[in-house]
Backbone as JSON Lines, residues from 0, in Angstrom:
{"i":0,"aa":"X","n":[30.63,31.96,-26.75],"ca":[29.73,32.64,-25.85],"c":[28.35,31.97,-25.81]}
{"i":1,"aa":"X","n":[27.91,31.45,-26.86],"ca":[26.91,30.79,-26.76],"c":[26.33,29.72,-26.47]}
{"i":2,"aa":"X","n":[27.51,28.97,-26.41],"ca":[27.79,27.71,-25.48],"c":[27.96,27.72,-24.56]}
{"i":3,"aa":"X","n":[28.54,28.86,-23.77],"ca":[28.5,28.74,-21.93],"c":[26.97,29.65,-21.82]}
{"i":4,"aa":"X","n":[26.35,30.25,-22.42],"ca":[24.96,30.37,-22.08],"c":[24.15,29.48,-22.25]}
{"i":5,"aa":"X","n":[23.74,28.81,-23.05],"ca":[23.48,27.24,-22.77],"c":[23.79,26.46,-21.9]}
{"i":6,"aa":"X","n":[25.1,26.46,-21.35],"ca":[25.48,25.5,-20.2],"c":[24.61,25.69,-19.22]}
{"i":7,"aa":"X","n":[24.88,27.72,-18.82],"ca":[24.13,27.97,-17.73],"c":[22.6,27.72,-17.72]}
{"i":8,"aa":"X","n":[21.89,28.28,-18.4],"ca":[20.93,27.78,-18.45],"c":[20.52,26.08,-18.2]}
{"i":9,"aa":"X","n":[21.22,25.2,-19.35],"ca":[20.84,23.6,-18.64],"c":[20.53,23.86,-17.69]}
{"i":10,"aa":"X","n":[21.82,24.0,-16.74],"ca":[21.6,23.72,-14.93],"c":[20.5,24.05,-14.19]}
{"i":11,"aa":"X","n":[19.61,25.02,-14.18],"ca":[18.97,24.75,-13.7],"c":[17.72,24.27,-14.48]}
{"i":12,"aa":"X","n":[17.4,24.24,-15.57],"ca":[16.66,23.28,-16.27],"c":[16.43,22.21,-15.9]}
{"i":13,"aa":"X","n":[17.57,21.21,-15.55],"ca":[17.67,19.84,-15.3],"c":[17.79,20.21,-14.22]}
{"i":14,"aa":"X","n":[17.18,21.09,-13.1],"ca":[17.15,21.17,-11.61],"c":[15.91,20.62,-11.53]}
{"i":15,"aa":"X","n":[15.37,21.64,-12.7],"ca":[13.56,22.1,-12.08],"c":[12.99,20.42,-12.57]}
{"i":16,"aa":"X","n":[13.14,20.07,-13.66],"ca":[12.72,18.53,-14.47],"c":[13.28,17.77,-13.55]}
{"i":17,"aa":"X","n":[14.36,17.51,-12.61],"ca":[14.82,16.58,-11.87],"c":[13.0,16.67,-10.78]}
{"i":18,"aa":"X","n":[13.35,17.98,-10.13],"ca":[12.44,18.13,-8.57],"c":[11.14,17.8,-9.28]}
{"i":19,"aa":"X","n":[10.79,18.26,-10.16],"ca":[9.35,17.82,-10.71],"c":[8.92,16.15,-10.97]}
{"i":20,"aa":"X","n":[9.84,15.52,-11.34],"ca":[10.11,14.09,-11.56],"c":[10.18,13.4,-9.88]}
{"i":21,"aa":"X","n":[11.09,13.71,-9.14],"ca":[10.99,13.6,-7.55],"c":[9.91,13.98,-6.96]}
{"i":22,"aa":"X","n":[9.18,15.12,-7.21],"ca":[7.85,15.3,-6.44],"c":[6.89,14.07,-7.03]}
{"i":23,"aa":"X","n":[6.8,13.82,-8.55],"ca":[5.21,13.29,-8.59],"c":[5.78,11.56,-8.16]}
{"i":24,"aa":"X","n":[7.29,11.03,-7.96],"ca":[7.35,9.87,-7.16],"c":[7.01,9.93,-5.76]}
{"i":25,"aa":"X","n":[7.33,11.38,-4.67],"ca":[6.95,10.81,-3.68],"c":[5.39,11.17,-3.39]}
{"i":26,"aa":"X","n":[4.55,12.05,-4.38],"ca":[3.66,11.82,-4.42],"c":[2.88,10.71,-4.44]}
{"i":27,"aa":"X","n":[3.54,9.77,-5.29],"ca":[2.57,8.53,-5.81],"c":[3.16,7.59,-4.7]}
{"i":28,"aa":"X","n":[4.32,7.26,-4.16],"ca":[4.9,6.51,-3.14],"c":[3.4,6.31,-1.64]}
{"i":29,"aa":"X","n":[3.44,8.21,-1.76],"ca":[2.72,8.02,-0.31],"c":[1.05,8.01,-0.55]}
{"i":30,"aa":"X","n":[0.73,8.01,-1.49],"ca":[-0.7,7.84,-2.41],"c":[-0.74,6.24,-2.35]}
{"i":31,"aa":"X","n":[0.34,5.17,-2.43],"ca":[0.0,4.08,-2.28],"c":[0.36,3.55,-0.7]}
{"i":32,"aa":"X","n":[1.09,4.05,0.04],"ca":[1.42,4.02,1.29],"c":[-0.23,4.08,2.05]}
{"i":33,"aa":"X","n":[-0.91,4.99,1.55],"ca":[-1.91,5.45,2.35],"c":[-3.19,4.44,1.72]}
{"i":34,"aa":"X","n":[-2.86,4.24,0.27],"ca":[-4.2,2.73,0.0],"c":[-4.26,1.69,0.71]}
{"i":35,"aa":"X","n":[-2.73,1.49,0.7],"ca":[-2.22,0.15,1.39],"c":[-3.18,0.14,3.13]}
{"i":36,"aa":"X","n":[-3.13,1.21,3.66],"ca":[-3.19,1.19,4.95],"c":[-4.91,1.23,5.14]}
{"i":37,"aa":"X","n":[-5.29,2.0,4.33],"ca":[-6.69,1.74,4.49],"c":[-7.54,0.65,3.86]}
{"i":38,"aa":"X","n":[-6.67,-0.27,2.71],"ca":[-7.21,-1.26,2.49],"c":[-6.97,-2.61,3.7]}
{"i":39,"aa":"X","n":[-5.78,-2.18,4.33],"ca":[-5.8,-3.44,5.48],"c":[-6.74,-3.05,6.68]}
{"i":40,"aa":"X","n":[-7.15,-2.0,6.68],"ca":[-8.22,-1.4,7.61],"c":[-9.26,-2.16,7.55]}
{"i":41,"aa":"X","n":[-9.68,-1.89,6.28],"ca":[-10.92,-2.34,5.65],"c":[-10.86,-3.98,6.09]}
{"i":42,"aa":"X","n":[-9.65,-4.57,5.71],"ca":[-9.94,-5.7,5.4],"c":[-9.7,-6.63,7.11]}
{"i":43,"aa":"X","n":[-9.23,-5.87,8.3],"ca":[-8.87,-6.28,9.48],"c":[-10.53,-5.92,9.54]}
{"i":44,"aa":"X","n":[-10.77,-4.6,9.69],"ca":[-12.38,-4.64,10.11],"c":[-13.57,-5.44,9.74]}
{"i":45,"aa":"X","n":[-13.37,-6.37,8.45],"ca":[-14.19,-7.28,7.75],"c":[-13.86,-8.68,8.72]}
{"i":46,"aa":"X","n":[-12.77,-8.83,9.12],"ca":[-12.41,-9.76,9.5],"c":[-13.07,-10.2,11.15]}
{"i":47,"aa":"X","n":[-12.88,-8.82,11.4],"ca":[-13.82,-8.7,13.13],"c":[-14.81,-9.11,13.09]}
{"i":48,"aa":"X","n":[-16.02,-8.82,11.84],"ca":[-17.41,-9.03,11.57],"c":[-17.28,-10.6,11.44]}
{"i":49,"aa":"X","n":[-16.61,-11.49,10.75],"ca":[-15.93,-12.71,10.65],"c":[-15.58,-13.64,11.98]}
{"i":50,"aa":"X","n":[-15.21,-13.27,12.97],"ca":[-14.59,-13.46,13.92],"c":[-15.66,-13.84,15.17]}
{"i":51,"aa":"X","n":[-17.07,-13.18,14.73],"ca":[-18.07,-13.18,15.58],"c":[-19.04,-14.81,15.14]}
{"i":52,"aa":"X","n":[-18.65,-15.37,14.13],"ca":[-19.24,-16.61,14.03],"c":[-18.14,-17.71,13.73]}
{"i":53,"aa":"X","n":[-17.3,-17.2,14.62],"ca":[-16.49,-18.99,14.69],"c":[-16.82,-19.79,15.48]}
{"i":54,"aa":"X","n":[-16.42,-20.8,15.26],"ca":[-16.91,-22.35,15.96],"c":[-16.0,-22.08,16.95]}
{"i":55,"aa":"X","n":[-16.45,-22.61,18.46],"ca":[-15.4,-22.34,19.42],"c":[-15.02,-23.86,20.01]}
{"i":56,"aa":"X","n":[-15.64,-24.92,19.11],"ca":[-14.61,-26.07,19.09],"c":[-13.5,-26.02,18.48]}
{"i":57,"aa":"X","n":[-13.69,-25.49,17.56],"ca":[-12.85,-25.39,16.6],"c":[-11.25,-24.93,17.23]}
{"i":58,"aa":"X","n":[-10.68,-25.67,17.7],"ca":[-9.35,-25.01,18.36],"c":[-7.88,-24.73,17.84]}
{"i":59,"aa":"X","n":[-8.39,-25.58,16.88],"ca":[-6.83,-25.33,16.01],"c":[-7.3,-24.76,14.74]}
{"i":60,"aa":"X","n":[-8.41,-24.35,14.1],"ca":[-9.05,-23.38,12.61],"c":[-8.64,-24.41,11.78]}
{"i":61,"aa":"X","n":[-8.46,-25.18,11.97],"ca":[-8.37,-26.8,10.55],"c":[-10.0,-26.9,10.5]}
{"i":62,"aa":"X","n":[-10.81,-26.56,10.9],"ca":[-12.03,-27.04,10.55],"c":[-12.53,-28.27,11.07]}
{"i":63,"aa":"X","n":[-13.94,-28.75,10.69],"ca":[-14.07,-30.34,10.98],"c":[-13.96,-31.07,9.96]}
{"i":64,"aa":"X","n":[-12.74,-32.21,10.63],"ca":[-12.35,-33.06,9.47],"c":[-12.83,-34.41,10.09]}
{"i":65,"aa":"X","n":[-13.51,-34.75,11.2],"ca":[-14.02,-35.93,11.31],"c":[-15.18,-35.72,11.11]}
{"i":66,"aa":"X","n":[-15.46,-37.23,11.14],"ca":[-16.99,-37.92,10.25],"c":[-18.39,-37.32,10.7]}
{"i":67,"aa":"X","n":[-18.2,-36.94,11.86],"ca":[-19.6,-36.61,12.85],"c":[-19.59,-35.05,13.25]}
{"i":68,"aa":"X","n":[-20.5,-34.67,13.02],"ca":[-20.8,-33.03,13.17],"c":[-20.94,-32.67,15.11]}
{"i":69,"aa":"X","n":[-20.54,-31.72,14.7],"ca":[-20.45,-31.0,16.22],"c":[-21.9,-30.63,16.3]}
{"i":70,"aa":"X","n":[-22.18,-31.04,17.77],"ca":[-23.35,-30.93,17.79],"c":[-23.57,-30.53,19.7]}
């Protein structure tokens, strides 16, 4: 008798410790889902500020690799 009260019990024991273990992953899943997105925010919007002093010889972004400066 005291062994199938134990059984019953486990079950939902290892329900509640399962869902608790599943919540704080998709917690943390979408906690980095959402860094991710605002760090490429950040870092596309840095890039705009960037974007406002390029060389517009510059046509292929290799830079200047010959001898004489654009002038």
């Amino acid at each position: 008798m005291l062994i199938l009260k134990t059984k019953e019990m486990l079950s939902p024991l290892m329900f509640i410790i399962g869902f608790i273990i599943f919540l704080c992953y998709m917690i943390g899943l979408l906690y980095m889902i959402k860094k991710s997105h605002d760090d490429q925010r950040r870092r596309r919007e840095s890039d705009m500020k960037r974007m406002k002093n390029i060389d517009e010889n510059d046509y292929d972004g290799g830079g200047n690799w010959g001898r004489f400066d654009n002038q």
